[in-house]
Rosetta silent file (secondary structure, phi, psi, omega in degrees, C-alpha in Angstrom):
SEQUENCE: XXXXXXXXXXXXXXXXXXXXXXXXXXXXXXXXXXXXXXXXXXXXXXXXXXXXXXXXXXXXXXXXXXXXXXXXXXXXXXXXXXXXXXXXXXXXXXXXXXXXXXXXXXXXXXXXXXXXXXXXXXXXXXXXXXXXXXXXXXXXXXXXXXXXXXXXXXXXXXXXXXXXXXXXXXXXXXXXXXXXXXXXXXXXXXXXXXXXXXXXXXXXXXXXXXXXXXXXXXXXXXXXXXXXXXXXXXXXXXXXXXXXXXXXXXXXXXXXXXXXXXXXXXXXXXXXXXXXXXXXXXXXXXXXXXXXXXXXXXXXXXXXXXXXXXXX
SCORE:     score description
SCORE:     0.000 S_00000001
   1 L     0.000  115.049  170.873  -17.690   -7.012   22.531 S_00000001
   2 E  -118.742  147.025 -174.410  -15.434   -9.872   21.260 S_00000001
   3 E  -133.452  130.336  160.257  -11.346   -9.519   19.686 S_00000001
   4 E  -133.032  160.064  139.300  -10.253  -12.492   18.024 S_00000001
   5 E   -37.322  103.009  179.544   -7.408  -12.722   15.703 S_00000001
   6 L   -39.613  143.572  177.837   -8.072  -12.508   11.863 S_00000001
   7 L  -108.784  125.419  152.657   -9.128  -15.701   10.037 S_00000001
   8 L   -84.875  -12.842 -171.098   -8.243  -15.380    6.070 S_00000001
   9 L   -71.362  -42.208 -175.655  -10.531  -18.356    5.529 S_00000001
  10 L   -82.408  -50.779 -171.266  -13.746  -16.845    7.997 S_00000001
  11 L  -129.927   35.179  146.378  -13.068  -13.649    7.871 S_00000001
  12 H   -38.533  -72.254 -176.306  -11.971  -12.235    4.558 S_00000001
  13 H   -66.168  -54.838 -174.940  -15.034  -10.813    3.222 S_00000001
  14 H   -51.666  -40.565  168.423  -16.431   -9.358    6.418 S_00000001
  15 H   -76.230  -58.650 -178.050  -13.381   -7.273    6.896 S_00000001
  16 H   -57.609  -26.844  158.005  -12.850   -6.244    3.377 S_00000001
  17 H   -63.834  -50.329 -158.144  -16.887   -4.813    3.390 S_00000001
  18 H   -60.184  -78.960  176.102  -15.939   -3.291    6.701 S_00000001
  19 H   -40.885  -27.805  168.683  -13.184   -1.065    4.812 S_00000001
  20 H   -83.799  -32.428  177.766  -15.084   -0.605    2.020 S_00000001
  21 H   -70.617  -56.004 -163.431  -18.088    0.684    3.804 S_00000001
  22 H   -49.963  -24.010  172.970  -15.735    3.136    6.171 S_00000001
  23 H   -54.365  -59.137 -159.233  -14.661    4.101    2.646 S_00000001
  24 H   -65.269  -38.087 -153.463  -18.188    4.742    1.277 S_00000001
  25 H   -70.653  -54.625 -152.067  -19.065    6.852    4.817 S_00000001
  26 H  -102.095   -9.507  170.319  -15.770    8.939    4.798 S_00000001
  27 L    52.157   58.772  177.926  -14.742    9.014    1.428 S_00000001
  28 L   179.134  174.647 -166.743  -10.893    8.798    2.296 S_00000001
  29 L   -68.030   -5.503 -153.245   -7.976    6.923    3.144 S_00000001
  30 L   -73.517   -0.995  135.795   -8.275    7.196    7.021 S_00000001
  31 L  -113.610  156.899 -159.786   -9.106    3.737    7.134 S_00000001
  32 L   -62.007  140.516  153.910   -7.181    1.078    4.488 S_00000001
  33 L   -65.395  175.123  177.821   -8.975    0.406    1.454 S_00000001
  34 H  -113.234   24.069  157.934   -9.401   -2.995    0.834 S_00000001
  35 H   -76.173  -30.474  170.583   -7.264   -3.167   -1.882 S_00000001
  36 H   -60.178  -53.594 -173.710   -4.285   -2.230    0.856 S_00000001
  37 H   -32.330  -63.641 -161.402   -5.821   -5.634    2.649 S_00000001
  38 H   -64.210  -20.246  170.173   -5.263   -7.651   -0.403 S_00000001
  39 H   -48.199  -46.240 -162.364   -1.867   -6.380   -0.671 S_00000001
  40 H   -69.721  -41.173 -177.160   -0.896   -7.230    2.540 S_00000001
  41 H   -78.273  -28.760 -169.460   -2.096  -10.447    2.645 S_00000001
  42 H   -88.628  -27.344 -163.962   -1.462  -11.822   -1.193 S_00000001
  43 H  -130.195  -40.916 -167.246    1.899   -9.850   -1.850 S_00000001
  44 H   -99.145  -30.187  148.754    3.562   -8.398    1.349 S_00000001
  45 L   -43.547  -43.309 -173.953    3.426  -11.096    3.732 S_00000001
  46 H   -78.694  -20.436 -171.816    4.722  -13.742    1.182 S_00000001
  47 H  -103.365    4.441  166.393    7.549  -11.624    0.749 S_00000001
  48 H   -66.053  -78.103 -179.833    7.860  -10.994    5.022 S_00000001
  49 H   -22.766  -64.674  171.665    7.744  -14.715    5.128 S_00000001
  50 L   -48.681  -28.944  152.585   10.673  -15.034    2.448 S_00000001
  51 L  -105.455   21.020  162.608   12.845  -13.056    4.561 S_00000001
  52 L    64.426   37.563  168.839   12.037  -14.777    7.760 S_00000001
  53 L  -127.626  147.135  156.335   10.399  -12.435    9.315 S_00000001
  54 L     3.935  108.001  158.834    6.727  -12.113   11.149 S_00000001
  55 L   -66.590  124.010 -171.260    3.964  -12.079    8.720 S_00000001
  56 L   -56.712  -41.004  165.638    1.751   -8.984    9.147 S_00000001
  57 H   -51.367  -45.268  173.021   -1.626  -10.843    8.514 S_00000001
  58 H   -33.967  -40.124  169.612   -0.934  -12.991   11.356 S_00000001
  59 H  -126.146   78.765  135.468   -1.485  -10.111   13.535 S_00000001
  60 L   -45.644   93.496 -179.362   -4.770   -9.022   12.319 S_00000001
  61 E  -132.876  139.212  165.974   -7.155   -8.537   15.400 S_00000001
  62 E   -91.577  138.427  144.063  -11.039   -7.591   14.969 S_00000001
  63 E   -98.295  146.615 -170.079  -13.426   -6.262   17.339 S_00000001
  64 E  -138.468  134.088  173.786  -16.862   -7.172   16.958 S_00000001
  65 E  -126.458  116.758  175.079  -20.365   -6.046   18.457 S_00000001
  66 L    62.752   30.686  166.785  -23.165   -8.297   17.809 S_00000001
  67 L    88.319    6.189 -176.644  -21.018  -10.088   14.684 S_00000001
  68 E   -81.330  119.432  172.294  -20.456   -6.606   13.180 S_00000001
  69 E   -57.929  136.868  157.967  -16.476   -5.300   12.913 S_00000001
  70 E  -103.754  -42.301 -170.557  -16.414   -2.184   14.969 S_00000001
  71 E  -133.552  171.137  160.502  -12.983   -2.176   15.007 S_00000001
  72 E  -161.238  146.876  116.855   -9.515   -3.483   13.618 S_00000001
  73 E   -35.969  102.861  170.391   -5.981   -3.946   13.894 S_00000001
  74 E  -122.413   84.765  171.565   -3.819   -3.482   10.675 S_00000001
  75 E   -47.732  145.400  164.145    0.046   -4.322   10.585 S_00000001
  76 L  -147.734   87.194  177.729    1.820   -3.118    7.881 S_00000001
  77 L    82.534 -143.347 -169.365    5.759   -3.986    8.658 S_00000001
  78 L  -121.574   50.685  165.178    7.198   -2.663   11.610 S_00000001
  79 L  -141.114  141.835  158.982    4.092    0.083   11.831 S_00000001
  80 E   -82.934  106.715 -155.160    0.616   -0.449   12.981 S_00000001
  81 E  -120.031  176.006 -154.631   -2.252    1.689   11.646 S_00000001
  82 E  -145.760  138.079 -179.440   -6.019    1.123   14.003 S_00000001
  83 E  -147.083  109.929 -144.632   -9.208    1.454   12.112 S_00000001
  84 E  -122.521  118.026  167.892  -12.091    2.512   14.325 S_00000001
  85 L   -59.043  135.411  166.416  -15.870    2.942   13.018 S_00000001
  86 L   -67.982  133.182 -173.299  -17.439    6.196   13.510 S_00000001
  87 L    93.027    4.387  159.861  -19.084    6.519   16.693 S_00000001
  88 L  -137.749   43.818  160.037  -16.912    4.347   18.376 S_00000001
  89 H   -31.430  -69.811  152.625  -13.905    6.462   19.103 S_00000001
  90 H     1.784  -38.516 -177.895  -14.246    5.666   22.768 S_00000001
  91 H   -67.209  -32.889 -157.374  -12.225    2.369   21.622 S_00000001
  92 H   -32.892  -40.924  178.118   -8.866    3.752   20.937 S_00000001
  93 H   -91.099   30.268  170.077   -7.047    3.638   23.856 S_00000001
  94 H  -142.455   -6.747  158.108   -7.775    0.271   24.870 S_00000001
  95 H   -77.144  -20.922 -173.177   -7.131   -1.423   20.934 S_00000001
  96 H   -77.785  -32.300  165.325   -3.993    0.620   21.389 S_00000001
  97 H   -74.033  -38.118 -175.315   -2.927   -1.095   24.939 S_00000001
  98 H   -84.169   -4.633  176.204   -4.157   -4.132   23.160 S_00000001
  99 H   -99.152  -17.914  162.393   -1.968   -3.814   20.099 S_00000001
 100 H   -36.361  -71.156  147.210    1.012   -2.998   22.796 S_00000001
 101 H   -12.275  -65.435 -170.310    0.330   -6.201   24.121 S_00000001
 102 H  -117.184    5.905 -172.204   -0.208   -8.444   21.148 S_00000001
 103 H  -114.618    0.455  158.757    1.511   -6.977   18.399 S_00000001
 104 H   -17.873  -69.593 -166.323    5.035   -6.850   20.160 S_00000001
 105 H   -72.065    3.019  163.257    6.987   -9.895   17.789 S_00000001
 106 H   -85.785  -15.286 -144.201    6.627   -7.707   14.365 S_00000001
 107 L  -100.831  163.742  151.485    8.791   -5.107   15.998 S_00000001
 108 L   -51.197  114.964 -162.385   12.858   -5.452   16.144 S_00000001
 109 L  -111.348  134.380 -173.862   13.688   -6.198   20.159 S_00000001
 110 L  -122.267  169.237 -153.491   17.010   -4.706   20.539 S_00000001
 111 L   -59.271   -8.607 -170.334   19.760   -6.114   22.984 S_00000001
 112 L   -97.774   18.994 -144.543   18.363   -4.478   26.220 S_00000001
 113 L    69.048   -7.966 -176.426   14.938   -6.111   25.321 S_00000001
 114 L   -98.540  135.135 -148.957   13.122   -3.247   24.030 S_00000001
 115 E  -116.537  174.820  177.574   11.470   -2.703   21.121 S_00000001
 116 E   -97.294  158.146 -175.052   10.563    0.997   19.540 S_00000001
 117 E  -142.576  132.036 -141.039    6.581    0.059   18.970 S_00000001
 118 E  -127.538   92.089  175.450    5.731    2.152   15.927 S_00000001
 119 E   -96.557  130.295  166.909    1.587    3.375   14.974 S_00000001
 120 E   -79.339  124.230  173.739    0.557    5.229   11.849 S_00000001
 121 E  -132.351  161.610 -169.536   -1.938    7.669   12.416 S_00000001
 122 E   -91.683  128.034  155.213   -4.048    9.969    9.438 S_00000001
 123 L   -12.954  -79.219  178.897   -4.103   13.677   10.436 S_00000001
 124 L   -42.927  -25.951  102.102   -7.302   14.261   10.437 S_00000001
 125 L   -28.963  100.821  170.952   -7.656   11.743   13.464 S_00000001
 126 L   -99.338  -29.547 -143.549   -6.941   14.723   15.643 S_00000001
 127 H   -79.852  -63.181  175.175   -8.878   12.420   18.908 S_00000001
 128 H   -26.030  -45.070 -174.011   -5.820    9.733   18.087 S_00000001
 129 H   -64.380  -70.563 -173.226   -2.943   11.971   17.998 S_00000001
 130 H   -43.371  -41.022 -173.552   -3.975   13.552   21.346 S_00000001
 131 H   -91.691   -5.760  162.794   -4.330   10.303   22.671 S_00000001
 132 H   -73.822  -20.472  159.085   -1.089    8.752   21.519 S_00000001
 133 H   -72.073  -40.060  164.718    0.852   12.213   22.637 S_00000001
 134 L   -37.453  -36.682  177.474   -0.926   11.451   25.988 S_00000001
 135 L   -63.671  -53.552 -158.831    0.550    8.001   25.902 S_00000001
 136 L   125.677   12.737 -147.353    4.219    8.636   26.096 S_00000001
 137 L   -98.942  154.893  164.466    3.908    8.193   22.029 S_00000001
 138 E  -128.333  150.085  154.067    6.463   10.961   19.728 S_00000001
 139 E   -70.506  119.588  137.896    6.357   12.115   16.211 S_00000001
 140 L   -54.848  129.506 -167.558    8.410   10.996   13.905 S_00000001
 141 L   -69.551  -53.026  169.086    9.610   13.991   11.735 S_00000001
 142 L   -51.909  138.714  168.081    8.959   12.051    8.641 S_00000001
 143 L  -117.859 -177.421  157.565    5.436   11.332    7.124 S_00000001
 144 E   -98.432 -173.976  177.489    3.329    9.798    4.450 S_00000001
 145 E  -175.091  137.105 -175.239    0.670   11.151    2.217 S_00000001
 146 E   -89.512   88.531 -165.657   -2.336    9.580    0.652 S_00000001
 147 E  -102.588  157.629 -153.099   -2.532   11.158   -2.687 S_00000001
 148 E  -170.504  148.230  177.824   -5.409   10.784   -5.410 S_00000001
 149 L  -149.542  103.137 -152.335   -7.022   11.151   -8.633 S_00000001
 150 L   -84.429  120.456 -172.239  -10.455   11.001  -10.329 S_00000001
 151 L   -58.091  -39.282 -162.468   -9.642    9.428  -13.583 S_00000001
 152 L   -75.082  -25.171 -175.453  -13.105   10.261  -14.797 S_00000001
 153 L  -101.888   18.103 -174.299  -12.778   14.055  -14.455 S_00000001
 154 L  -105.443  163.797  177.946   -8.930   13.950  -16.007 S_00000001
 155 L  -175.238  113.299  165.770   -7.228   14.312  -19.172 S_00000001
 156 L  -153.204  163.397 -167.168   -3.953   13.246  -19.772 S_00000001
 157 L  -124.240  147.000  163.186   -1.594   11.763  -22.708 S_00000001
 158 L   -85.811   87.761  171.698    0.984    9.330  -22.679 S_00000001
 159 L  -125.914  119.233 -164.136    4.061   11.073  -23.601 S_00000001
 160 L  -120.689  162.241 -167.850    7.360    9.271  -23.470 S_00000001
 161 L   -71.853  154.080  173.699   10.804    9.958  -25.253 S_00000001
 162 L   -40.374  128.396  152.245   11.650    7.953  -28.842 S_00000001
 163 L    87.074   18.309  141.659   12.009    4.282  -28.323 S_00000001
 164 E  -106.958  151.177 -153.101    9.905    3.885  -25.111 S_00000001
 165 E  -153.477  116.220  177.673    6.912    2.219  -25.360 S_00000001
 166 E  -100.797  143.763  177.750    4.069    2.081  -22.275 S_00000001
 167 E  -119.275  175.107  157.062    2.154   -1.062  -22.110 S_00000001
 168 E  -132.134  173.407 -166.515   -0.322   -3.373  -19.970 S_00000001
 169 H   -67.849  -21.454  156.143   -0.193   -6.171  -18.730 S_00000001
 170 H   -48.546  -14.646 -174.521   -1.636   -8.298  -20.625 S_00000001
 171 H   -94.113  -20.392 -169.374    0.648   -6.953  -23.641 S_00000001
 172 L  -147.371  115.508 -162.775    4.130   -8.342  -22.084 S_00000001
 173 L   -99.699   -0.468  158.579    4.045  -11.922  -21.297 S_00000001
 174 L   -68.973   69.761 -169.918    7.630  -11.403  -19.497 S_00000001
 175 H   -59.675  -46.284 -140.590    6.866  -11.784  -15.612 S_00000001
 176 H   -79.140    0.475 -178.779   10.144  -12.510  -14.546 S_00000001
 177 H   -95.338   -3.527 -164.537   11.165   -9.119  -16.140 S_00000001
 178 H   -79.168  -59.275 -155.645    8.123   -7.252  -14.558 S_00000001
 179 H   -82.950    6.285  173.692    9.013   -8.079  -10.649 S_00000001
 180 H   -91.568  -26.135  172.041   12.704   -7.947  -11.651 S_00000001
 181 H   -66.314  -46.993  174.747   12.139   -4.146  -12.767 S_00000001
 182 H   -39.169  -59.811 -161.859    9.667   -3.558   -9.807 S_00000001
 183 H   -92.762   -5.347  169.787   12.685   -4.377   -7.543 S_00000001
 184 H   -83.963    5.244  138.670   15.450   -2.828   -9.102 S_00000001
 185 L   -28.852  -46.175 -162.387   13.513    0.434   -8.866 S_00000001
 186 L  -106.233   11.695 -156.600   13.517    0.214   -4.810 S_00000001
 187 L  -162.422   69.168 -167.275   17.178   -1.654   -4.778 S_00000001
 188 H   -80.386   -7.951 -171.099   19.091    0.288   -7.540 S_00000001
 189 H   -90.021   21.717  152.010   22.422   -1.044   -6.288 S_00000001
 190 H   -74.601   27.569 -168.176   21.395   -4.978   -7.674 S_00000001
 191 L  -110.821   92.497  168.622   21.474   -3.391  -11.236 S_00000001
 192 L  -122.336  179.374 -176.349   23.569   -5.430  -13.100 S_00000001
 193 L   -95.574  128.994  160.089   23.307   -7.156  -16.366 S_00000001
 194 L   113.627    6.481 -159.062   21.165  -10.471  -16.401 S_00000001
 195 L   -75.949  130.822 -130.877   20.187   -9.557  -12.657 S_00000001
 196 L  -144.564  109.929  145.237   17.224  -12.011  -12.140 S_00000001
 197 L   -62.115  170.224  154.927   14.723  -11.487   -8.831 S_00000001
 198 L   -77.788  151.507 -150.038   12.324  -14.054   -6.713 S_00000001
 199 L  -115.872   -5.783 -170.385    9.343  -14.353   -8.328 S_00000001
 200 H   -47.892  -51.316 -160.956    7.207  -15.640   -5.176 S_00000001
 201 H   -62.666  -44.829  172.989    6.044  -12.458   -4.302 S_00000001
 202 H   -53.733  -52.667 -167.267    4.735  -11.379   -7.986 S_00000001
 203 H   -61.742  -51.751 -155.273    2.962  -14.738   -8.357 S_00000001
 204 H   -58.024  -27.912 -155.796    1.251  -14.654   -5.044 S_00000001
 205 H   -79.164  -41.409  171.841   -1.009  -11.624   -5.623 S_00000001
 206 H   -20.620  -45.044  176.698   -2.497  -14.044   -8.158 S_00000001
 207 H   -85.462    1.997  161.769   -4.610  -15.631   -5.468 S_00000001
 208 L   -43.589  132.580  168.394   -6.064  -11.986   -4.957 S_00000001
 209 L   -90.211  -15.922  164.070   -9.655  -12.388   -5.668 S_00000001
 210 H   -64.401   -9.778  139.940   -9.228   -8.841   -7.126 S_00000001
 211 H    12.623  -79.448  173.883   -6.817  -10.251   -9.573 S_00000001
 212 H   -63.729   -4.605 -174.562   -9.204  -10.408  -11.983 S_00000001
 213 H  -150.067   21.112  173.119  -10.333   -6.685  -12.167 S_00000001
 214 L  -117.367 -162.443 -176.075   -6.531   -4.997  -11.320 S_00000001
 215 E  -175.640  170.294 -155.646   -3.933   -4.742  -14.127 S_00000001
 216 E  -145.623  128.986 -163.404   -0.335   -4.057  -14.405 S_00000001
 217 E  -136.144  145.773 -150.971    1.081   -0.816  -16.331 S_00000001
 218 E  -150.938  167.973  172.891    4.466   -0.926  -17.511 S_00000001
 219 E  -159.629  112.335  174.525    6.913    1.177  -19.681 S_00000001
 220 E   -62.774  150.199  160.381    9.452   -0.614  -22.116 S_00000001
 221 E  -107.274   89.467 -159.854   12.721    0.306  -23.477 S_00000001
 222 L   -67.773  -22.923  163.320   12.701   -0.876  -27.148 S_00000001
 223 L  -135.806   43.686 -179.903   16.316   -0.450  -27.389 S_00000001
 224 L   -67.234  167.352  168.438   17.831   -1.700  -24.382 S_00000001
 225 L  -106.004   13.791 -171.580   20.906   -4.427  -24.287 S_00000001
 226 L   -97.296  144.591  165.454   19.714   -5.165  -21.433 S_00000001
 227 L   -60.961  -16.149 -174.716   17.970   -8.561  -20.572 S_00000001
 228 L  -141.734  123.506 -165.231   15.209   -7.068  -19.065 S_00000001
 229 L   -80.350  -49.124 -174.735   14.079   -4.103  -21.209 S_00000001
 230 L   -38.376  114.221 -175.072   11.260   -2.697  -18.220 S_00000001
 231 L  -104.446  -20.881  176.121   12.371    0.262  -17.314 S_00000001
 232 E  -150.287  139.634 -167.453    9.180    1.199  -14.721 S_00000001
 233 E  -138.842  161.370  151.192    6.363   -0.898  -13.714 S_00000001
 234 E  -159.803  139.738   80.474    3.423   -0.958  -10.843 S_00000001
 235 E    50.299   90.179 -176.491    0.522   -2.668   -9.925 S_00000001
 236 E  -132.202  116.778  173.105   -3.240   -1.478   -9.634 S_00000001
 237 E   -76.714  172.028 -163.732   -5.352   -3.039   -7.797 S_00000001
 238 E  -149.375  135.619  166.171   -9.374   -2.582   -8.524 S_00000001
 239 E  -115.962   90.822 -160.675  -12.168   -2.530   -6.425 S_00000001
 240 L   -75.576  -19.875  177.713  -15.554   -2.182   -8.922 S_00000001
 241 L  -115.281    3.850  112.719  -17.732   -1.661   -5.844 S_00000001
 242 L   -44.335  -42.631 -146.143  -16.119    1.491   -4.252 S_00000001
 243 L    38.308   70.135  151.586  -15.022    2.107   -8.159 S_00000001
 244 E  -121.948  155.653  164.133  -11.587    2.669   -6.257 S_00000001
 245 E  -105.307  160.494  173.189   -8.013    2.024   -7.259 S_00000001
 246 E  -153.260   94.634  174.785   -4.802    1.450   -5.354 S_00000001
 247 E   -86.437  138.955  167.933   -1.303    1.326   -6.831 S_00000001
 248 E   179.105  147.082  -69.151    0.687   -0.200   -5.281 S_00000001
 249 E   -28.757  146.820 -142.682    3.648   -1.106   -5.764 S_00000001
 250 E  -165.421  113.963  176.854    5.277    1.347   -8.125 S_00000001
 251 E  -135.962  157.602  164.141    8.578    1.938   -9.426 S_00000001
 252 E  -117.529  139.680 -168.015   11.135    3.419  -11.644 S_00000001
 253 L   -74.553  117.426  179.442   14.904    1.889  -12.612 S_00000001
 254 L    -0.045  -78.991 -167.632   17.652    4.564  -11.512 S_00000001
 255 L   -78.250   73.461  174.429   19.194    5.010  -14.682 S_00000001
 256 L  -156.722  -13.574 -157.931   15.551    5.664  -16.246 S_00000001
 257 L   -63.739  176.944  160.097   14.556    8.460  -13.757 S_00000001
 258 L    55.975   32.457  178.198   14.400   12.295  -14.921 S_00000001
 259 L  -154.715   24.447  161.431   13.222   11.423  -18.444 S_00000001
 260 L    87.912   -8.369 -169.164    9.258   11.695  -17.937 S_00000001
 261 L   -66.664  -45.768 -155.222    8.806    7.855  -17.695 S_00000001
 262 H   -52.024  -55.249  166.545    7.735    7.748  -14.520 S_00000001
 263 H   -55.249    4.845 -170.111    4.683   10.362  -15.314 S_00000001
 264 H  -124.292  -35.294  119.055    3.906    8.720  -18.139 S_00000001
 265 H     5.465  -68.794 -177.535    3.160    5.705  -16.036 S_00000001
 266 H   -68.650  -46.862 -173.832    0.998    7.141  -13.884 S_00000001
 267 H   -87.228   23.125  148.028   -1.116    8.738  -16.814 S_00000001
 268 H   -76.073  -34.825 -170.409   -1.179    5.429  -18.480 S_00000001
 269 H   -62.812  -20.160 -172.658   -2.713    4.091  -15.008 S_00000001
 270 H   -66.416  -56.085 -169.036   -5.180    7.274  -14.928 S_00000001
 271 H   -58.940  -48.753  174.111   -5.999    6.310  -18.891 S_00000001
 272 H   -80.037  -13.924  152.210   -7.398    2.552  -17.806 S_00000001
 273 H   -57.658  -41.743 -178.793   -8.896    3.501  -14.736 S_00000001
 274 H   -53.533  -61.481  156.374  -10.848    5.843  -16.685 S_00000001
 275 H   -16.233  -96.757  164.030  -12.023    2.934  -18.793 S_00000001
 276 H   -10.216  -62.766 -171.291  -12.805    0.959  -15.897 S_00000001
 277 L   117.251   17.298 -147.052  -15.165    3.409  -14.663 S_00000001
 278 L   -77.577  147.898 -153.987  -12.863    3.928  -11.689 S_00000001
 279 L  -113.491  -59.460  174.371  -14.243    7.151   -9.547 S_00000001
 280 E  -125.436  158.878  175.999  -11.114    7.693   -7.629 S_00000001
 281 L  -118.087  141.220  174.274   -7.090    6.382   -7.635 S_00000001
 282 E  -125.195  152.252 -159.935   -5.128    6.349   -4.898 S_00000001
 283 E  -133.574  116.089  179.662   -1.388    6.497   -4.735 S_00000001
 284 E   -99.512  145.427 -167.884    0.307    6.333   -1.464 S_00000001
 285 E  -129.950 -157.577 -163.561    4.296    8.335   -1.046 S_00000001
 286 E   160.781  147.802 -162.875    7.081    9.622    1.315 S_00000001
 287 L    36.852 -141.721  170.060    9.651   11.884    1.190 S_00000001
 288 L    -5.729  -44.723 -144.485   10.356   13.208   -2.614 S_00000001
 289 H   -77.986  -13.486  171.757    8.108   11.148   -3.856 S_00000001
 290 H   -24.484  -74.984 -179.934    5.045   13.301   -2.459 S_00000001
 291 H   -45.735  -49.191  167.450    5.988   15.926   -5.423 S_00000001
 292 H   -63.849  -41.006  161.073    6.275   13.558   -8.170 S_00000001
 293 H  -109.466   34.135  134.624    2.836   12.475   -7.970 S_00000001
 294 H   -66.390  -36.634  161.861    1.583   15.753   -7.354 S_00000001
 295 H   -55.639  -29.805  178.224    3.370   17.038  -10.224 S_00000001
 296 L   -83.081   33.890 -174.233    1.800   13.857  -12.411 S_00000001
 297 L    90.383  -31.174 -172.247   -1.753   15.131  -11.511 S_00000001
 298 L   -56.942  172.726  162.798   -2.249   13.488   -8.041 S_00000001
 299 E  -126.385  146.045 -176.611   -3.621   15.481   -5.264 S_00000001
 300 E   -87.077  118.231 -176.631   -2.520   15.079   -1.293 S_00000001
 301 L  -114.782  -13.995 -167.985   -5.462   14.479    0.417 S_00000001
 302 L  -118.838  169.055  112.699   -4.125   12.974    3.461 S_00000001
 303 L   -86.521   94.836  176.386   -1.072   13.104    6.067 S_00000001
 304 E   -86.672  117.525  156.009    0.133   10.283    8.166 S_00000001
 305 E   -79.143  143.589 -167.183    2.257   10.761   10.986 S_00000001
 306 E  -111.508  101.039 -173.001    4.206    8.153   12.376 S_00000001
 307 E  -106.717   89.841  177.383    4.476    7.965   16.499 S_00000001
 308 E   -91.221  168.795  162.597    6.564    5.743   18.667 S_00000001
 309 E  -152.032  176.745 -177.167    7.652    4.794   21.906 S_00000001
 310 E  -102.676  168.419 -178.499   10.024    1.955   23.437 S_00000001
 311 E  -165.307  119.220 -172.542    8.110   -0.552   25.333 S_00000001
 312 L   -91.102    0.000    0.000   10.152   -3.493   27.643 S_00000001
């Protein structure tokens, strides 16, 4: 058995088949699609980097038997999620000592030296849980939830209030108002007029080779005064050989909320997956937002629990 460190140059493709096959076997989230991959590495790193912090790709570590991934490390932030092949459970508790061990400088180190060391695990991994309560590991009371929707078996309309207008991307040649919408959405107190984001992070995804087969679904205000008219935007990434989806990220602008855009969003993203040929979409949430895109059609197929401990 050999663990190395992820290569993006060597070992791109081998890991993104690896995720896509545990997809085709299990038909669920419990390990990332590999549309989360491209995220991490094309869009969420460059913006780690940009705020001086650890990049999450960096600490990427594979296991391999006979040149095959068996196993993986996946940072996401200051959480860690472990992606294990079926039939070789048996690993967990010693990639889990080994992500103690090597995954240590994403976490915050606090003045006595000690960091909280944080792993995401999917319900449904019951064998995990046990062995991370076993550890000295706690639940967090909050969770996530992997929620989803087959486009192909759906019907829905785009219905927004007078003088909104949902688009794609290809229809509104404004980036810098796209990722400026994106972030006032997660960061409502920058919302001022003429308020202008970094654009690194938006651009980067570019170098996605799934680029080319995602799209960007958007909803205008036709009579704002505002410089940047976008009132909700997201991201969907495309995989054509799972025929999976992934949005991500996806937002709405404060003062926009409560007035159907957001839902009207999603079932534009439903209507062009559907196109596509896309079999299922996945949307991942927390707290609230669990309800809103159950109420827009998704369904919660997953839980994630979040389990820490300090570690000196």
């Amino acid at each position: 058995m050999q663990v190395r460190r992820f290569n993006l140059d060597m070992d791109l493709q081998n890991l993104e088949d690896y995720l896509r096959n545990q997809y085709l076997v299990n038909k669920n989230m419990t390990s990332w699609l590999p549309e989360r991959l491209h995220d991490l590495i094309y869009r969420v790193s460059v913006q780690e980097a940009d705020g001086g912090r650890e990049k999450s790709v960096d600490y990427i570590f594979l296991w391999e038997e006979r040149g095959e991934i068996v196993a993986c490390i996946l940072p996401d932030g200051e959480n860690i999620y472990i992606s294990i092949k079926n039939g070789f459970e048996q690993m967990f508790p010693s990639v889990l000592a080994y992500s103690e061990e090597n995954c240590l400088p994403l976490f915050h180190k606090v003045d006595d030296g000690s960091v909280k060391f944080w792993v995401a695990v999917s319900d449904s991994l019951s064998y995990m849980q046990k062995i991370l309560q076993d550890s000295g590991y706690a639940r967090y009371p909050e969770e996530d939830y992997d929620n989803y929707v087959r486009p192909l078996e759906t019907s829905v309309s785009v219905d927004l209030p007078k003088g909104f207008r949902l688009l794609y991307g290809e229809d509104y040649t404004n980036e810098t108002n796209k990722w400026t919408a994106l972030h006032l959405g997660f960061h409502p107190d920058h919302e001022v007029p003429g308020y202008i984001t970094d654009m690194q992070p938006y651009m980067s995804r570019k170098s996605s080779t799934m680029y080319q087969d995602s799209f960007e679904c958007l909803v205008i205000d036709e009579n704002s005064e505002d410089r940047n008219d976008v009132c909700a935007y997201c991201f969907v990434y495309v995989d054509k050989q799972s025929q999976t989806a992934l949005i991500e990220p996806v937002s709405t602008r404060e003062k926009y909320r409560r007035k159907g855009i957001g839902t009207a969003l999603m079932h534009g993203v439903m209507l062009r997956c559907k196109e596509r040929g896309v079999d299922k979409c996945y949307v991942n949430s927390f707290g609230w937002r669990k309800k809103f895109y159950n109420a827009a059609g998704f369904i919660t197929e997953e839980t994630i629990g979040f389990w820490y401990k300090t570690l000196r």
